[in-house]
Backbone as ProteinMPNN parsed JSONL, in Angstrom:
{"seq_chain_A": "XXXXXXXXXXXXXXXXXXXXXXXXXXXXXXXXXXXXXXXXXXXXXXXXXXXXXXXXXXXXXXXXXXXXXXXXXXXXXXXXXXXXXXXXXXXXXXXXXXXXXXXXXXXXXXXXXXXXXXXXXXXXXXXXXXXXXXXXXXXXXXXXXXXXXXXXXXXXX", "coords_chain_A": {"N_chain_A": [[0.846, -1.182, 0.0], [0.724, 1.864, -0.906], [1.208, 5.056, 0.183], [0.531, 8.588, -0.145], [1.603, 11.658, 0.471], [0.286, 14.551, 1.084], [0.115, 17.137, -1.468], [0.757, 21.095, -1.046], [-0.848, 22.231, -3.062], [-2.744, 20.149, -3.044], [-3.716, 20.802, -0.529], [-4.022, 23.372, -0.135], [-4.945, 25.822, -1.927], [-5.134, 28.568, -2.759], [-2.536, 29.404, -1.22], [-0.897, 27.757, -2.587], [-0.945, 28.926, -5.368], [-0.047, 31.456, -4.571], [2.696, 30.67, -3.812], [3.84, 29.701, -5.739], [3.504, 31.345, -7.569], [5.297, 33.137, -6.57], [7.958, 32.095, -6.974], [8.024, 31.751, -9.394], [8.468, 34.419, -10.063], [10.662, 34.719, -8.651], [12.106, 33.77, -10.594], [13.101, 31.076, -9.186], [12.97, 27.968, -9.621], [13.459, 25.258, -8.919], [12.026, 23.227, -6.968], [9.291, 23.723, -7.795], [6.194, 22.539, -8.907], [5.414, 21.03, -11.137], [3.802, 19.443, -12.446], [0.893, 19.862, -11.386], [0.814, 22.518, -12.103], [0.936, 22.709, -14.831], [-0.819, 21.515, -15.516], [-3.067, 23.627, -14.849], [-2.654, 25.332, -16.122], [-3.026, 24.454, -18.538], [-5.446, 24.361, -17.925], [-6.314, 26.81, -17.704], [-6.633, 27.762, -20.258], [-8.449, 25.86, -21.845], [-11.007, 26.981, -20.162], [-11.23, 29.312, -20.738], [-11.797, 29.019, -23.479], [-14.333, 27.765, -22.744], [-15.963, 29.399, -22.459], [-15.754, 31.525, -23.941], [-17.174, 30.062, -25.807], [-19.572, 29.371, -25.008], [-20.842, 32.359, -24.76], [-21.015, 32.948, -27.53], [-22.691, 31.057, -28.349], [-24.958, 31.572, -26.763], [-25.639, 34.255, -27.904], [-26.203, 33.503, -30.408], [-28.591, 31.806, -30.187], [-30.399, 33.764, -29.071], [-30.454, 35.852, -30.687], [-31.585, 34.474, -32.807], [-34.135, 33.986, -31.629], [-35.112, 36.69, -31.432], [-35.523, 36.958, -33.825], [-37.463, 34.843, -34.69], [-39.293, 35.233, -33.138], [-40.452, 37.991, -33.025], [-42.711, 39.384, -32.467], [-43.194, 38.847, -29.618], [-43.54, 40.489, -26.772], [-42.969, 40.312, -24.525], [-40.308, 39.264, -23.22], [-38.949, 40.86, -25.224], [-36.888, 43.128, -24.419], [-35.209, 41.914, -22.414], [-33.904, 40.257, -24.338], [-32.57, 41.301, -26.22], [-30.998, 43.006, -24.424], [-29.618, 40.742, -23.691], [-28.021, 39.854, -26.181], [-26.685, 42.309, -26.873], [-24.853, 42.085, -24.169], [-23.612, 39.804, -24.337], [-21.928, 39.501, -27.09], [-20.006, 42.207, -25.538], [-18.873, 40.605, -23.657], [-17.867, 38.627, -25.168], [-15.968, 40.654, -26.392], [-14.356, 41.328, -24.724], [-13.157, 38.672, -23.867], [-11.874, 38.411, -26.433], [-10.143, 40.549, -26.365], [-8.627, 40.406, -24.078], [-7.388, 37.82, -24.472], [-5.743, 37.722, -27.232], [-5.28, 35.663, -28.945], [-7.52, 34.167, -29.268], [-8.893, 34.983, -31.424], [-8.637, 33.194, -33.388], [-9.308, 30.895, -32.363], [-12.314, 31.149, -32.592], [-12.976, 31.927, -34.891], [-12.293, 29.825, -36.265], [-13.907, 27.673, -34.778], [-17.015, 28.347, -34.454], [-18.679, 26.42, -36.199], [-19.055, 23.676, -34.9], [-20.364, 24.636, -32.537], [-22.673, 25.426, -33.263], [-24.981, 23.885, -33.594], [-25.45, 23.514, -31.475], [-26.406, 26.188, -30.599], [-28.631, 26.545, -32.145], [-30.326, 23.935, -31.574], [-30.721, 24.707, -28.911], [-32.443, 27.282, -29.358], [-34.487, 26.455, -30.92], [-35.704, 24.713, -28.595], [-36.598, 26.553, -27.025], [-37.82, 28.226, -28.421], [-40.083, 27.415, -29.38], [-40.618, 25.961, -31.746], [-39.783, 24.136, -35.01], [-36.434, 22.426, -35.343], [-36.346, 22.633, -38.075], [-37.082, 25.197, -38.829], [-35.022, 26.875, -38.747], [-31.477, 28.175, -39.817], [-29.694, 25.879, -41.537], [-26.801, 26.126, -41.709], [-24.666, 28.344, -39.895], [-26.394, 32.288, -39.987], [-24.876, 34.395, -38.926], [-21.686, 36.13, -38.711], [-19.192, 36.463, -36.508], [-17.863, 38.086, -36.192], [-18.768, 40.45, -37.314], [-20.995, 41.078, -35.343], [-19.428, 41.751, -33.168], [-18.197, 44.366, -34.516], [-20.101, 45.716, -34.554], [-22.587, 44.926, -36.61], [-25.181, 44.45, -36.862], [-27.762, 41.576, -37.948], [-29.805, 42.461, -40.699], [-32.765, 42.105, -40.73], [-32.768, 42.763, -38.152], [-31.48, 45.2, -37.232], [-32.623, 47.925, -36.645], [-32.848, 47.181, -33.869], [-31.232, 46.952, -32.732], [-29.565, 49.622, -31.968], [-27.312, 51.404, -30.527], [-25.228, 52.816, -29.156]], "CA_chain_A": [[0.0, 0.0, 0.0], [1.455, 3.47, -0.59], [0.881, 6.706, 0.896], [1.23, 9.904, -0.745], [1.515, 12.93, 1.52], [-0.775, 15.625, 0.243], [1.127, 18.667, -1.413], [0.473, 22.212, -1.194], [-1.647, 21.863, -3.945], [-4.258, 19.413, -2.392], [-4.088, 21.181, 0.942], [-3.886, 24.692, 0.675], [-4.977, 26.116, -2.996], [-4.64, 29.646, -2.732], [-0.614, 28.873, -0.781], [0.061, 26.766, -3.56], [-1.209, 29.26, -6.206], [0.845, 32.565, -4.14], [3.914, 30.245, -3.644], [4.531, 28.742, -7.317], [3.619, 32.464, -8.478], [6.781, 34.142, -5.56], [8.974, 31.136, -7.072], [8.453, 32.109, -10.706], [9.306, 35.223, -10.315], [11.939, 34.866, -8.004], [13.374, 32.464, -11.472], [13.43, 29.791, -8.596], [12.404, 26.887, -10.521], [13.509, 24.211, -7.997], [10.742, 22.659, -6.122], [8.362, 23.917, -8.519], [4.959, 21.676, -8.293], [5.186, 21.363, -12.587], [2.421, 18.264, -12.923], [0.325, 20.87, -11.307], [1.413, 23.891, -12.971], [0.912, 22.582, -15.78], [-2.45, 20.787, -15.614], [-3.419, 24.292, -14.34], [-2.446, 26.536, -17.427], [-3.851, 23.778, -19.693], [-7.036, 24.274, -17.403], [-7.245, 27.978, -18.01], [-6.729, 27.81, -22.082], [-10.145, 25.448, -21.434], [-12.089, 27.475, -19.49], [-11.496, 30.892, -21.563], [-12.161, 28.74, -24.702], [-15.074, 27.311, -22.862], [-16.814, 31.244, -21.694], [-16.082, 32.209, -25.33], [-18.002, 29.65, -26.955], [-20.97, 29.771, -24.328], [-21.131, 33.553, -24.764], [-21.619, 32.603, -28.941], [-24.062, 30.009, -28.452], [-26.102, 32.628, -26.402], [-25.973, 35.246, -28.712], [-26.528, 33.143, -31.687], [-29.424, 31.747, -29.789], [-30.999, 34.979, -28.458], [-30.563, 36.078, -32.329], [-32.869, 33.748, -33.518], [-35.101, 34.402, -31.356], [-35.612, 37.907, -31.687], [-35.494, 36.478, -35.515], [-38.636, 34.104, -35.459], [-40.74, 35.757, -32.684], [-40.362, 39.543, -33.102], [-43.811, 40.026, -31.882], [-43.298, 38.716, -28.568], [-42.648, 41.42, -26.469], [-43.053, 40.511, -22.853], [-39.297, 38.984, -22.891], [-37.597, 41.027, -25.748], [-35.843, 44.288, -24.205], [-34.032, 41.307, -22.351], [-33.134, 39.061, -24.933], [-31.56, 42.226, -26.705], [-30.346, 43.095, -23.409], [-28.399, 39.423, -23.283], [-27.029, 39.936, -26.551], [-25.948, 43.11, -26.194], [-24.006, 41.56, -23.35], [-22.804, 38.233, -24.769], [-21.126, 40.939, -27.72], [-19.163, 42.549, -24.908], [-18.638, 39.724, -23.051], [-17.188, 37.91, -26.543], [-14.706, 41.321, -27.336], [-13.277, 41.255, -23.81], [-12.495, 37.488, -24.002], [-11.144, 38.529, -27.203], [-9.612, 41.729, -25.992], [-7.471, 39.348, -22.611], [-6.887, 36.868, -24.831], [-6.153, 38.05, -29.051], [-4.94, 34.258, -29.857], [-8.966, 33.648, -29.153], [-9.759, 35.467, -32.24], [-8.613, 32.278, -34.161], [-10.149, 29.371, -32.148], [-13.671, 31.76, -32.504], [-13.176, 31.975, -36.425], [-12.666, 28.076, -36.695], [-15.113, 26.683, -34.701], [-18.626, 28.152, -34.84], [-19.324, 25.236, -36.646], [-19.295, 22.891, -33.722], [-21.122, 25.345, -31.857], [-23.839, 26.176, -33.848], [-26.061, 22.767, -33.249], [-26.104, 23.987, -29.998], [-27.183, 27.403, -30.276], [-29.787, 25.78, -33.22], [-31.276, 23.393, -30.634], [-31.761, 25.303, -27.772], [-33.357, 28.231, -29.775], [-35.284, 25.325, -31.24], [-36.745, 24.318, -27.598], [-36.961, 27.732, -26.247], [-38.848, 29.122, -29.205], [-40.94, 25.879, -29.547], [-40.459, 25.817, -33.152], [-38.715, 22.865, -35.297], [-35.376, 23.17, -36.335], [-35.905, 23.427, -39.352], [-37.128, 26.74, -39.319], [-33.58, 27.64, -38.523], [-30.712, 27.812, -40.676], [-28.766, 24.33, -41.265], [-25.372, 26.955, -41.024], [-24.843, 29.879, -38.766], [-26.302, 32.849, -40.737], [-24.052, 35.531, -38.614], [-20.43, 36.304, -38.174], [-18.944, 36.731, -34.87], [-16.783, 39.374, -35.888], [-19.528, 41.187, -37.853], [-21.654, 41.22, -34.536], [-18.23, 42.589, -32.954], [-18.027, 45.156, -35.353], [-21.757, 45.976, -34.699], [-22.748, 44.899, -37.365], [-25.998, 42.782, -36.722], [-28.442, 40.967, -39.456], [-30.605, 43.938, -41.505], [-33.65, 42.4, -39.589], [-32.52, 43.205, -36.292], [-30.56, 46.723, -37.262], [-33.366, 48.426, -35.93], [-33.462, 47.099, -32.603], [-29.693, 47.613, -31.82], [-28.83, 51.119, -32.366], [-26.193, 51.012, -29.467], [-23.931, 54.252, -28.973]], "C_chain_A": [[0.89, 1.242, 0.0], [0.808, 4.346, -0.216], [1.202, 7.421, 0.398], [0.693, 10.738, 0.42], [1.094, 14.004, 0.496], [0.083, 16.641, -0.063], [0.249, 20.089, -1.068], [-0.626, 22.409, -1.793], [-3.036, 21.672, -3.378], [-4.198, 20.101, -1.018], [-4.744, 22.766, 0.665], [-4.142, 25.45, -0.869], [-4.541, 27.401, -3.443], [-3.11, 29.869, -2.265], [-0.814, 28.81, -1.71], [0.18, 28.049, -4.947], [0.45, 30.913, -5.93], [2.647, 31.202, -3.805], [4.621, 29.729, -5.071], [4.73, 30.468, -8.202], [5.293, 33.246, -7.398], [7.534, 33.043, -6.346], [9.275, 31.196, -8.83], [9.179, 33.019, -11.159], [10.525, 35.997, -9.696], [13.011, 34.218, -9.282], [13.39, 31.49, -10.5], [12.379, 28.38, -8.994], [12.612, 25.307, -9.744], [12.263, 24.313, -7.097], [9.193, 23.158, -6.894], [7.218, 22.421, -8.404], [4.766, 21.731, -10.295], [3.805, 20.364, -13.124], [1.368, 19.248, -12.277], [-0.177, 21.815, -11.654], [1.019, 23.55, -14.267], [-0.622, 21.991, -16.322], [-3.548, 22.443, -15.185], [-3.42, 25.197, -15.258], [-2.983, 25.944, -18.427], [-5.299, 24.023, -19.077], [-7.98, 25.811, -17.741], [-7.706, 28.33, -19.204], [-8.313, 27.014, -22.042], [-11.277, 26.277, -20.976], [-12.182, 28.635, -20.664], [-12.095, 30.452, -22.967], [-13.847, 28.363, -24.357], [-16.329, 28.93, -22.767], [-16.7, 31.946, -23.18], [-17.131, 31.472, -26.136], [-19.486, 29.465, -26.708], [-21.672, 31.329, -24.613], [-21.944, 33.787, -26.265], [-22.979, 32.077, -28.751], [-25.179, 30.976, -27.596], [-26.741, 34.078, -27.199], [-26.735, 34.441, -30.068], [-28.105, 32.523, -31.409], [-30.643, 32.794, -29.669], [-31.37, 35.735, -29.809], [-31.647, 35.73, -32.652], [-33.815, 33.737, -32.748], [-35.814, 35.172, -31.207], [-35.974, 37.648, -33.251], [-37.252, 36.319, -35.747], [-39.601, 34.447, -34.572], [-40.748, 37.476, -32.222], [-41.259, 40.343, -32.175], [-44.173, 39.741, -30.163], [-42.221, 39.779, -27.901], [-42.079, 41.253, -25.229], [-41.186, 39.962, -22.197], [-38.172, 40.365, -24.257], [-36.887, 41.828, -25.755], [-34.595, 42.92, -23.354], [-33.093, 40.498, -23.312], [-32.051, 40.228, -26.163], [-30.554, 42.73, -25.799], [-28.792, 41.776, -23.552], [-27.866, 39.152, -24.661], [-25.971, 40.853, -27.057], [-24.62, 42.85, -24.84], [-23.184, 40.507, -23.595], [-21.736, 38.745, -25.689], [-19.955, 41.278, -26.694], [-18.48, 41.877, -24.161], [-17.315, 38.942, -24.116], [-15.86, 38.872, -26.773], [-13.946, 41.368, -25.658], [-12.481, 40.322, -23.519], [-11.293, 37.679, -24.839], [-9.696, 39.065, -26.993], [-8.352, 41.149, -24.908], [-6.638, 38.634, -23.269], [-6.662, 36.993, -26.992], [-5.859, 36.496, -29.46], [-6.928, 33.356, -30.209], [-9.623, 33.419, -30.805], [-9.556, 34.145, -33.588], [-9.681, 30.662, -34.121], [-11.741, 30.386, -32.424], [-14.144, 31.265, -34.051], [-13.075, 30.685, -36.804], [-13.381, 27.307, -36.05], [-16.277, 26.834, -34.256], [-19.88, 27.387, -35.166], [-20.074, 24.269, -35.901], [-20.002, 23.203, -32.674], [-22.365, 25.705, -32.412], [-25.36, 25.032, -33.686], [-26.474, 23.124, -31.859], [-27.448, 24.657, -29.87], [-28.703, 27.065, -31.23], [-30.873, 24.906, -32.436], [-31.663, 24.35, -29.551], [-32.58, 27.019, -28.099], [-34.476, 27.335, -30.094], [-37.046, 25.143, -29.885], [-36.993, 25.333, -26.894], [-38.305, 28.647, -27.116], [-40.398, 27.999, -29.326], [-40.921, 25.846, -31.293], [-39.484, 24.961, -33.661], [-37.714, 23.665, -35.559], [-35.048, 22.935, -37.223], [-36.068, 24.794, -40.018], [-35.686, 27.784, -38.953], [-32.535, 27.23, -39.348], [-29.615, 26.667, -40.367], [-27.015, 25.04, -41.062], [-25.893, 28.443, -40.556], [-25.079, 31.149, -39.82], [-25.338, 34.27, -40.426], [-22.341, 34.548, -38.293], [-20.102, 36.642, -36.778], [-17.978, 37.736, -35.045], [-17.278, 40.33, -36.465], [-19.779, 41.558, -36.635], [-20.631, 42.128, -33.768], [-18.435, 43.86, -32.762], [-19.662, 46.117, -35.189], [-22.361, 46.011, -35.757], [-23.68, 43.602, -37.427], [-27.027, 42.919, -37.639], [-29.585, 42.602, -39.499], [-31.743, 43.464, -40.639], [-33.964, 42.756, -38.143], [-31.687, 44.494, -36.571], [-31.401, 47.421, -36.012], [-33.648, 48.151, -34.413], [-32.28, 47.658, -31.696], [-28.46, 48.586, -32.706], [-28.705, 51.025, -30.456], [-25.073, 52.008, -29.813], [-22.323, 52.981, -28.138]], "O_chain_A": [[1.685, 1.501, 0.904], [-0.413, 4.296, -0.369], [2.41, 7.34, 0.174], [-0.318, 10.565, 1.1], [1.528, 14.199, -0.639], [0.802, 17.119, 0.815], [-0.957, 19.988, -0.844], [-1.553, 22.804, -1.086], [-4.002, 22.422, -3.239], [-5.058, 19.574, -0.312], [-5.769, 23.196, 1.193], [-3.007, 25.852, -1.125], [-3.715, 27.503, -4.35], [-2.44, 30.574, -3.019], [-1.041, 29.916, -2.201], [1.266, 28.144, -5.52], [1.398, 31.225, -6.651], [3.678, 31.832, -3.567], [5.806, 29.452, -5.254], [5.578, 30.794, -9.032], [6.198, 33.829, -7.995], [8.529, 33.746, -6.172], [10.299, 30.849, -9.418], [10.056, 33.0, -12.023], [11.099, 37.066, -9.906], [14.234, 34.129, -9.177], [13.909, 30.541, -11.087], [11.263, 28.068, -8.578], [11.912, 24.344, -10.058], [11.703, 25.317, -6.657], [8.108, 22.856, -6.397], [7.572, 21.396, -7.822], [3.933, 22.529, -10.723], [3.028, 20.633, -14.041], [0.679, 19.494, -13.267], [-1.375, 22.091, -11.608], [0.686, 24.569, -14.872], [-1.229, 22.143, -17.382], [-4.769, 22.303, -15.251], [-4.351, 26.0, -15.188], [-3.472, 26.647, -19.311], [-6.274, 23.858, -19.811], [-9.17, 26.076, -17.914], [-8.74, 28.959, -19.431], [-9.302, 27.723, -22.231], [-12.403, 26.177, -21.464], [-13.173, 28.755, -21.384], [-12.776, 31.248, -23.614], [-14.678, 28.521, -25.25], [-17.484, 29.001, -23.186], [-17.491, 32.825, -23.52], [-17.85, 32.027, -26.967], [-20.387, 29.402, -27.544], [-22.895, 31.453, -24.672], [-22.984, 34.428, -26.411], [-24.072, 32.599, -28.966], [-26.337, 30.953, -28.013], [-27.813, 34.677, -27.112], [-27.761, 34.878, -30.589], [-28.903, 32.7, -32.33], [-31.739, 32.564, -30.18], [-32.505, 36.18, -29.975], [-32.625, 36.462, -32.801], [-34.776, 33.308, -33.387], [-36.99, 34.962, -30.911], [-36.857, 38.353, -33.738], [-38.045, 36.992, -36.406], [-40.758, 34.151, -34.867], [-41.063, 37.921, -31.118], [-41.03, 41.325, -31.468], [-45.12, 40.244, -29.559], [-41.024, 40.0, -28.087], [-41.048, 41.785, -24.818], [-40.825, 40.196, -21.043], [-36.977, 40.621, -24.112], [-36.067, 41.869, -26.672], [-33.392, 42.936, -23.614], [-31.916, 40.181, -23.14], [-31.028, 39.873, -26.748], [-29.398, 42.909, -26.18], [-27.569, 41.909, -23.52], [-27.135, 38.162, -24.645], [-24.856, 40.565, -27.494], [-23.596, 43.532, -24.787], [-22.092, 40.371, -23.043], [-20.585, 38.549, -25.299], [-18.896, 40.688, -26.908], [-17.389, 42.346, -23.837], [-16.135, 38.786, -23.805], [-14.822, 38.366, -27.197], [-12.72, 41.466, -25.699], [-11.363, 40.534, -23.049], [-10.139, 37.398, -24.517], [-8.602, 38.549, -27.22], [-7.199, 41.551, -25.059], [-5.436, 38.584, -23.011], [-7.37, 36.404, -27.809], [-6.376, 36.194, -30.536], [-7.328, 32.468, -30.962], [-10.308, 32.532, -31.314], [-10.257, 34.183, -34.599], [-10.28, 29.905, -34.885], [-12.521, 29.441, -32.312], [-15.113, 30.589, -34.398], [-13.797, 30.333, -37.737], [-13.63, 26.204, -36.537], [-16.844, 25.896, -33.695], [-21.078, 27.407, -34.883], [-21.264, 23.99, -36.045], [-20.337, 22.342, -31.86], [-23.081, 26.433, -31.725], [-26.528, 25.421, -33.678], [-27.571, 23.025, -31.309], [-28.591, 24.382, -29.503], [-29.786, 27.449, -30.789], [-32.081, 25.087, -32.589], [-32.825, 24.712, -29.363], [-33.129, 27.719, -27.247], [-35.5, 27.523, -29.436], [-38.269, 25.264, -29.953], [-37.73, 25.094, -25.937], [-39.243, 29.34, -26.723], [-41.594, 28.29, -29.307], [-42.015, 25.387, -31.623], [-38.412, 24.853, -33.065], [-37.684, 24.86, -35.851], [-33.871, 22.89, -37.58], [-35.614, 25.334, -41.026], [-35.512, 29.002, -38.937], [-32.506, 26.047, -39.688], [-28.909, 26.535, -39.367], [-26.172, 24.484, -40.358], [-26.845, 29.207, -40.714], [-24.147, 31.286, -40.612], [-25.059, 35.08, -41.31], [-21.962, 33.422, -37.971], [-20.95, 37.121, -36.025], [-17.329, 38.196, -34.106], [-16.587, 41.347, -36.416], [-19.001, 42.446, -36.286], [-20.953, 43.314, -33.701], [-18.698, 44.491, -31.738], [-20.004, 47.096, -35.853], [-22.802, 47.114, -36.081], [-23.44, 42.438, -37.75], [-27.314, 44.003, -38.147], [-29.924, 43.419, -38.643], [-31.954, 44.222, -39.693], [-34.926, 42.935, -37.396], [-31.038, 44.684, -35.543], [-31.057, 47.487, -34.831], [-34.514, 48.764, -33.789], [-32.208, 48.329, -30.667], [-27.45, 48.517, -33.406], [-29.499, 50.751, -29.556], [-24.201, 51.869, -30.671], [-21.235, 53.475, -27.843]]}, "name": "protein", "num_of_chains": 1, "seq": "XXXXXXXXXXXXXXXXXXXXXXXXXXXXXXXXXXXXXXXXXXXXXXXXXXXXXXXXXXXXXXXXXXXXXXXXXXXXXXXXXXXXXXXXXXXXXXXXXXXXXXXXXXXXXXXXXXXXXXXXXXXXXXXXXXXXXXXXXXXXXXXXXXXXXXXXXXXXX"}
């Protein structure tokens, strides 16, 4: 039977986080915690990829639903509201992180069944009344530059 003695790490998260960061930039690279360290910087490239592509799938969502029920009003200062926000949300990701602006532009694709279904079950409408590819850009929307049927709703200083 072995025993491992818990590191820094598993005990004490915040330590471990202020002691690996005083040891980097002391250059002291001995005793470094690198299976850690390293599972930990691969964890944040994940997360920021994962908050960018949630932020899409909500806009692209929220889109189409200002799209196919226009006339419902009782929700839609928010749902312009939330993508008005998903937008700013999307250029600050961008804005922290510019290498983003590549994984954004290649995979929409993989994201777009998403945002396609759950507009789908939110609007109650099949999906096929939604387009089989994404009909916006994510760097149009950016750019403010959203579909001619929705201009009119987001005039945005």
């Amino acid at each position: 039977m072995t025993i491992t003695t818990p590191t820094l790490y598993d005990v004490d998260y915040a330590d471990w986080i202020a002691e690996t960061v005083a040891r980097l930039k002391a250059k002291d690279f001995t005793g470094l915690d690198l299976e850690n360290l390293i599972e930990e910087m691969e964890s944040l490239g994940r997360s920021e990829r994962h908050a960018l592509s949630s932020q899409w799938i909500r806009v692209v969502k929220h889109l189409f639903k200002l799209e196919a029920q226009p006339q419902t009003t009782d929700y839609h200062n928010s749902l312009v509201s939330s993508v008005v926000e998903g937008v700013r949300q999307i250029k600050r990701l961008l804005r922290d992180s510019p290498s983003l602006k590549g994984y954004i532009r290649a995979n929409p694709a993989d994201w777009y069944p998403d945002a396609r279904s759950e507009a789908s079950i939110e609007t109650r409408l099949p999906q096929a009344q939604f387009p089989e590819s994404c009909p916006y850009d994510v760097l149009d929307l950016i750019a403010g530059n959203y579909p001619e049927s929705l201009r009119y709703v987001f005039v945005i200083e």
